[in-house]
C-alpha positions as CSV (number, residue, x, y, z in Angstrom):
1,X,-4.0,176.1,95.1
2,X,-1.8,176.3,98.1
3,X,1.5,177.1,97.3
4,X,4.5,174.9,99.5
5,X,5.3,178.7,100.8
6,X,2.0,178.9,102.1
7,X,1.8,176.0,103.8
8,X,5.3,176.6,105.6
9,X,3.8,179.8,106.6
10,X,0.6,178.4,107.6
11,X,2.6,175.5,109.4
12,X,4.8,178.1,111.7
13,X,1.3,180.2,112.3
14,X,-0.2,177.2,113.1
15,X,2.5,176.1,115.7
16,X,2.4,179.5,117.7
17,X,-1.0,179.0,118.0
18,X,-0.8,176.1,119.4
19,X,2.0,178.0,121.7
20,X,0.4,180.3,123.0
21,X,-3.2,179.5,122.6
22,X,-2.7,175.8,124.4
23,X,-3.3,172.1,122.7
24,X,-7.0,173.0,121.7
25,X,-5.3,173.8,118.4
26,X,-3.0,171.0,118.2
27,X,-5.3,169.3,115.2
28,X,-5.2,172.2,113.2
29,X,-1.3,171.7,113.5
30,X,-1.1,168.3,113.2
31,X,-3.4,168.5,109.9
32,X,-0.9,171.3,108.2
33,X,2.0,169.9,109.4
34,X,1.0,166.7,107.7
35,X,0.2,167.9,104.4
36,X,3.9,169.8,104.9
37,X,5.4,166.3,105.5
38,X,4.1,164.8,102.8
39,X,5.2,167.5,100.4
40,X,8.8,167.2,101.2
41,X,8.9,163.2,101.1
42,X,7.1,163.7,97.8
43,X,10.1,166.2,96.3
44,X,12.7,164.5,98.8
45,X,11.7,161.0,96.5
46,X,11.6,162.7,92.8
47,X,14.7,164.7,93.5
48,X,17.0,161.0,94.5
49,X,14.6,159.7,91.6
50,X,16.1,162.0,89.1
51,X,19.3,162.0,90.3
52,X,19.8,158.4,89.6
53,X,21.7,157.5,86.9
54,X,18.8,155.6,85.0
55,X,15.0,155.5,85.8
56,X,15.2,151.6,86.1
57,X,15.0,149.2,89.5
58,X,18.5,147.8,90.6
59,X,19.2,144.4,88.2
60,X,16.9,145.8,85.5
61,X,19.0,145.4,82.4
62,X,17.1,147.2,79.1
């Protein structure tokens, strides 16, 4: 499994490459950086999750 520390590292390699090695490489960027993105919504959305006060939708009254 790749860890969220890999990726970040893989993301920064990934963007020198594309640096200093020209847009040829831009997909292997766009790909990591991605999969980086979607990471960080997914704990960006669990963390406001769990800090709400209850689990429950607005209006919901159980």
């Amino acid at each position: 499994m790749i860890t969220d520390d890999d990726l970040a590292t893989a993301r920064r390699i990934a963007a020198e490459v594309v640096q200093k090695m020209g847009d040829k490489y831009w997909p292997i960027f766009e790909m990591v950086d991605a999969e980086w993105s979607r990471r960080r919504e997914r704990r960006e959305r669990l963390g406001q999750c769990l800090r709400e006060t209850s689990g429950l939708p607005p209006g919901h009254n159980d």
